[in-house]
C-alpha positions as CSV (number, residue, x, y, z in Angstrom):
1,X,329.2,-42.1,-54.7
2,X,327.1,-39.7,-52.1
3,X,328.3,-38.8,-49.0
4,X,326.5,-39.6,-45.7
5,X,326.4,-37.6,-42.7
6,X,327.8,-40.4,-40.5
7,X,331.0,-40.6,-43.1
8,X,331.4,-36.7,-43.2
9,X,331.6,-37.0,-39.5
10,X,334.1,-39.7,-39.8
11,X,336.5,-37.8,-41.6
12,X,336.3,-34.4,-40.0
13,X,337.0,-36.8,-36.7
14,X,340.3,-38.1,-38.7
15,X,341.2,-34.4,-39.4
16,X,340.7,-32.8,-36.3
17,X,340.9,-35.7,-33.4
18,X,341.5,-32.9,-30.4
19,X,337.9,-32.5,-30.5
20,X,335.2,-35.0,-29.3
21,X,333.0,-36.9,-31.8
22,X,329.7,-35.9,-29.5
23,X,330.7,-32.4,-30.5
24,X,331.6,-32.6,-33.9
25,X,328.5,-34.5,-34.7
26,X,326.1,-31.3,-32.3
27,X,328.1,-29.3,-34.4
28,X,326.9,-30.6,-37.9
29,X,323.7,-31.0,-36.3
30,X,323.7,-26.9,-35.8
31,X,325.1,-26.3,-39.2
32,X,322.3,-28.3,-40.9
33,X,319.8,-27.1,-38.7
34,X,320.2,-23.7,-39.1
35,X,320.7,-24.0,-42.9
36,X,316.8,-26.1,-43.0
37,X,315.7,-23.3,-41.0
38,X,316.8,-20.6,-42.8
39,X,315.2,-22.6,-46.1
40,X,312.1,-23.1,-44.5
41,X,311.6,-19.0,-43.9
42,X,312.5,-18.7,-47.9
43,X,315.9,-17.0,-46.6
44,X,318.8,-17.7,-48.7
45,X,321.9,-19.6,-47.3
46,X,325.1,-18.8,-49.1
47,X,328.5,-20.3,-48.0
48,X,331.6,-18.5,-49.0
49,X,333.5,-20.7,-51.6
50,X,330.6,-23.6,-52.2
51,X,327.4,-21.9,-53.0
52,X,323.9,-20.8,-52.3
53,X,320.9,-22.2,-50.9
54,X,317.5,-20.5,-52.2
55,X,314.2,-21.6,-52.7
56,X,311.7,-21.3,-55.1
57,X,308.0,-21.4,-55.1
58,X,306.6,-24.2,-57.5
59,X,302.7,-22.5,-58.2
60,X,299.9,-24.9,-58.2
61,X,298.7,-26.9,-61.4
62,X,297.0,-29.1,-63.0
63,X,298.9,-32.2,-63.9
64,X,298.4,-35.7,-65.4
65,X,299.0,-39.1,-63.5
66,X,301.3,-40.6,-66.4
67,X,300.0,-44.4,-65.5
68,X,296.3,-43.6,-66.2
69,X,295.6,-40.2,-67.7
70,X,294.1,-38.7,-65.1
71,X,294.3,-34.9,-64.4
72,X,295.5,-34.3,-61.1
73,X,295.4,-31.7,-58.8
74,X,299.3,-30.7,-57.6
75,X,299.2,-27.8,-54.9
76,X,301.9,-24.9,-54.8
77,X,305.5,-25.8,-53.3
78,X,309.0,-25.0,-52.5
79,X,311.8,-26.5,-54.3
80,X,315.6,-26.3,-52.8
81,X,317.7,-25.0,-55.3
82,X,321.3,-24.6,-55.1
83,X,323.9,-22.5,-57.2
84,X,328.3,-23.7,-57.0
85,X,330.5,-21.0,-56.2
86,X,332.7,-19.8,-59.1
87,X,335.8,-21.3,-56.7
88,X,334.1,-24.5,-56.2
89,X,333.5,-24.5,-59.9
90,X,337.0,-24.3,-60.9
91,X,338.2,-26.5,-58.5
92,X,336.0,-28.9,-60.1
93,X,336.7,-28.4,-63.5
94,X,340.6,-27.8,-62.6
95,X,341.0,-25.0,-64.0
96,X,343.7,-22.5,-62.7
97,X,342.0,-20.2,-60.3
């Protein structure tokens, strides 16, 4: 099951309920901003203990629509990639840290 932002918030709220929900939810706002900014200059975002943000550029071909055979023009892009932290790893995989 994925998360939503709107559930996130929830339970940070149940965690921490001295602070107002208006400014936990500017507060994720920042966060994500900040990390889709970063991104969008092809910086690198890495957060100690969960991973990296980087992107990569996806060069232009020449590709096939699947339904009729058709080549088709796809232009260059950038594709988010992200890489777990070796702590996040383990946790995952419980092994002893």
């Amino acid at each position: 099951m994925a998360i939503v932002k709107s559930k996130l918030l929830r339970q940070i709220y149940q965690n921490y309920p001295n602070f107002l929900k208006k400014d936990l939810k500017k507060f994720t706002e920042i966060i994500i901003g900040e990390i889709k900014r970063s991104l969008k200059r092809g910086d690198r975002v890495e957060l100690r203990g969960f991973g990296i943000f980087f992107t990569n550029i996806q060069k232009a071909r020449i590709s096939r629509n699947p339904k009729t055979g058709e080549k088709v023009h796809t232009p260059e892009k950038k594709t988010i990639h992200f890489k777990m932290a070796k702590d996040l790893f383990n946790k995952l995989n419980n092994e002893k840290e």
